[in-house]
Each structure stands twice: as structure tokens, then as C-alpha cells.
N, C-alpha and C positions, 0 to 999 in steps of 0.2 A: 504494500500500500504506500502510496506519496506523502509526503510528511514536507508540510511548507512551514518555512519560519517566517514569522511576520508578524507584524499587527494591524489591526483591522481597522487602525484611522488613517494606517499611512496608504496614501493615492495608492501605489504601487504595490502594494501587497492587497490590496483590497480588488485591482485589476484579476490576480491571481483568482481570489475567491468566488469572481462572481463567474466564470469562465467554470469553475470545476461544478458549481450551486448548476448552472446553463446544463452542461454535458453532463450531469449528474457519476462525477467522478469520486469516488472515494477517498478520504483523504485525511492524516488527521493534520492538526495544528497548530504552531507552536509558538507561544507569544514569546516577543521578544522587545523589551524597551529599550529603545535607542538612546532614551535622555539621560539612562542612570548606565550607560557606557556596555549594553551587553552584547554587543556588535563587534566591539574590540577586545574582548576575551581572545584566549589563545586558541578557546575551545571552536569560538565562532568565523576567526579567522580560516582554520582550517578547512569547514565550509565553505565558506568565501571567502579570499584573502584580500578583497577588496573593501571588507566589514561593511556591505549595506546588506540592508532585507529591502526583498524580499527574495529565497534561495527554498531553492525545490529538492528535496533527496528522493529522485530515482529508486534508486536502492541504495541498500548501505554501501559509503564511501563512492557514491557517484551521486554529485551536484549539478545541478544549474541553476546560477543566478541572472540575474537583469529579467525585468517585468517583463519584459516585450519578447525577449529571447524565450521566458516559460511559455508567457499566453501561444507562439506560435508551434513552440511543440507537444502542447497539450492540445491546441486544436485542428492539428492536423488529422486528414482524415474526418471530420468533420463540416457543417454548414457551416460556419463562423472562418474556413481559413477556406477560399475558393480554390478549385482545381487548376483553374488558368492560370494562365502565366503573366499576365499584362493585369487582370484583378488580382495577383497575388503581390504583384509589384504596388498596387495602390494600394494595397493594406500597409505594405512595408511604407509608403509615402508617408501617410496618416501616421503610423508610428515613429517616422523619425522627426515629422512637424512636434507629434506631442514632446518628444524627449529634446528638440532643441529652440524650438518658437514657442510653446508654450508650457511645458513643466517650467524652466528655469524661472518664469516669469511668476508664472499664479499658483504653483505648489511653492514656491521658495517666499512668497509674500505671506503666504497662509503660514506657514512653519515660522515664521519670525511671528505674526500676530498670534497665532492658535497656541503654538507648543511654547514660544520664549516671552511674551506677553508682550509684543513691541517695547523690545527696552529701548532706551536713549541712543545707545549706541548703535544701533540699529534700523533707529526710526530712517534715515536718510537711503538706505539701500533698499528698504520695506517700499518707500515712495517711487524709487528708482525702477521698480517693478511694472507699476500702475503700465507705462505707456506699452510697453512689450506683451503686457499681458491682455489688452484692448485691442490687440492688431491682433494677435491670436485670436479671440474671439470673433473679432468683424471677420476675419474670413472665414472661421468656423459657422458663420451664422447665415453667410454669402453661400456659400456651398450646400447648406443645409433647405436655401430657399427653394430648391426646385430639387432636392432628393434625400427620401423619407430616413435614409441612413449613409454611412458614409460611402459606402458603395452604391447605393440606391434602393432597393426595398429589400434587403435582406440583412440582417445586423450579421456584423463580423468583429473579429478582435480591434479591429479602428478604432468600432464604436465603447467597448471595453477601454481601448487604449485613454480613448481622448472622454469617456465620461468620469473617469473614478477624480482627477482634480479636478474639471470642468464643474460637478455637480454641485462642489464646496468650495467653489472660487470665491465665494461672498465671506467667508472666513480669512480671506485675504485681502478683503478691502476692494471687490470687484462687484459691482451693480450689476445683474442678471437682465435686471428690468426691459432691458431695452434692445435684449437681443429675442427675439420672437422665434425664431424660428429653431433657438439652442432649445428654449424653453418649450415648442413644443417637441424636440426630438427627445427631449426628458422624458416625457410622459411614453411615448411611445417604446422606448426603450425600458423604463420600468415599470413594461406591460408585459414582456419577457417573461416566458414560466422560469421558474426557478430565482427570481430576480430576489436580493436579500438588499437591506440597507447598509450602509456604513456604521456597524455599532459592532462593539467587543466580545457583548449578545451575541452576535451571527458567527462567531468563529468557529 
């Protein structure tokens, strides 16, 4: 059986979660807090020696870590990762927009407000967010105007990739309000069987 390490507020590991809840994959899981340092244990390095979660154990003594790296091989073989090769390559598009145009942006404003309480020293790169994080969105919200998902009417890991911080962007000082068309691919996406919330509950 799979055994993921993570926790269920961080974006990234919550992508994991809702992907095996989808493909009703078995799994157990292993909370892991980042803020009281158990990432950087010697025991966690060795799983990942890049010490982030979220990290998949295969079987024992065989990992894979990075979110986007799990979700595509957990959903191979399945609806959520297309057969084609030119829809397989846009999933991969969507994946790399979320880990470089938009995670650095709207998960790393949320992580300074949500997890460190916007301190002083921080407030200035917290701000420095806002604009990168709004250009992410306007195209996220452009592209969503004329297609039901991020491929078009079949949800795949894209739309895993780019909802798990999308959903809780407002935890990082980002107004939803005005993007219509994220706001309705919310709904439609946790219409999803198998669909769980982001709570510690759901692990």
C-alpha cells in the first residue's frame, strides 16, 4: 500500500490527496509538520533529501517526491492523465505555469500570512506577491472562459495541479471576487465524486 507524507493544509500535498480520494487509491498517511522542523530530520531526508512534502513511498525504500511528479504517476492509466501526446503535453503546460507563474506567487503569500502570521519582516515580500499572483489568475480565469476544465470538459491533474492553492488564495491576500469564471470552475470541480476539503479531518 502507498504511504504519503504530508499535511493536508499544505497546497501540495493536498494535490496528492484529492487525486488518490478521485481514483479511489489506497493509501495511508503520514502527517508531517514543517514548522517544528520534521522535514529536516535525518530520518526525512532520506526520503527526500531535498526535505519538502509532499513524498510518496512506492514500497519500502522507493520514493517519489515533487506534487506534480506523484499526481502524474499515480494517474497514469487513468481519465485525469490523457492518452495523447499533445493533451499530455498540456497537462504538463498547466503544471509547470502552476509551479513557476503561480505557486511562487499565491502559495508563498499564503505561507507568510496563514502559517508565519505576516510578520514585519516579511510584510514587504508578502506584498511583492500580490502582482504575480493576479497575472496568474487573469489568465487562469481567461482560459477558463470558454473551457469547462483545463483541458476542456474532462478534469485532469491541471485541474488538481492548479486548484489545491488557487482554492485558498484569499488566505494570501488575493480577492476571488472578480475572477468568475475560477469561481465557477470551483464549483464544478468540487462536484467531483470522491472530492474531500482541505482539513487535517480528511487525511
Amino acid at each position: 500500500m502507498y504511504k504519503v507524507y504530508g499535511d493536508m493544509l499544505s497546497g501540495n500535498c493536498y494535490k496528492i490527496k484529492l487525486l488518490m480520494q478521485f481514483l479511489g487509491i489506497e493509501h495511508k498517511w503520514q502527517h508531517v509538520d514543517i514548522l517544528v522542523g520534521e522535514t529536516n530530520t535525518e530520518d526525512f531526508t532520506k526520503i527526500n533529501p531535498n526535505g519538502r512534502i509532499p513524498a510518496l513511498e512506492i514500497q519500502e525504500g522507493n520514493y517519489l517526491w515533487e506534487s506534480n511528479a506523484i499526481l502524474n504517476y499515480l494517474a497514469e492509466g487513468s481519465s485525469f492523465l490523457p492518452n495523447e501526446k499533445l493533451e499530455r503535453a498540456r497537462v504538463l503546460q498547466w503544471q509547470f505555469f502552476e509551479q513557476y507563474s503561480h505557486e511562487p506567487y499565491i502559495a508563498t503569500a499564503r505561507y507568510i500570512n496563514k502559517y508565519l502570521g505576516l510578520p514585519d519582516e516579511r510584510k514587504d515580500e508578502y506584498h511583492s506577491k500580490q502582482e504575480g499572483g493576479h497575472k496568474a489568475l487573469r489568465v487562469m480565469n481567461d482560459h477558463l472562459l470558454k473551457n469547462k476544465y483545463f483541458l476542456g470538459e474532462t478534469p485532469t491533474i491541471a485541474d488538481i495541479s492548479l486548484y489545491a492553492y488557487t482554492h485558498v488564495a484569499y488566505e494570501g491576500g488575493f480577492e476571488l471576487g472578480q475572477y468568475s469564471n475560477i469561481i465557477r470552475w470551483f464549483g464544478d470541480f468540487e462536484a467531483i465524486d470522491g472530492y474531500i476539503k482541505m482539513d487535517r479531518k480528511n487525511a
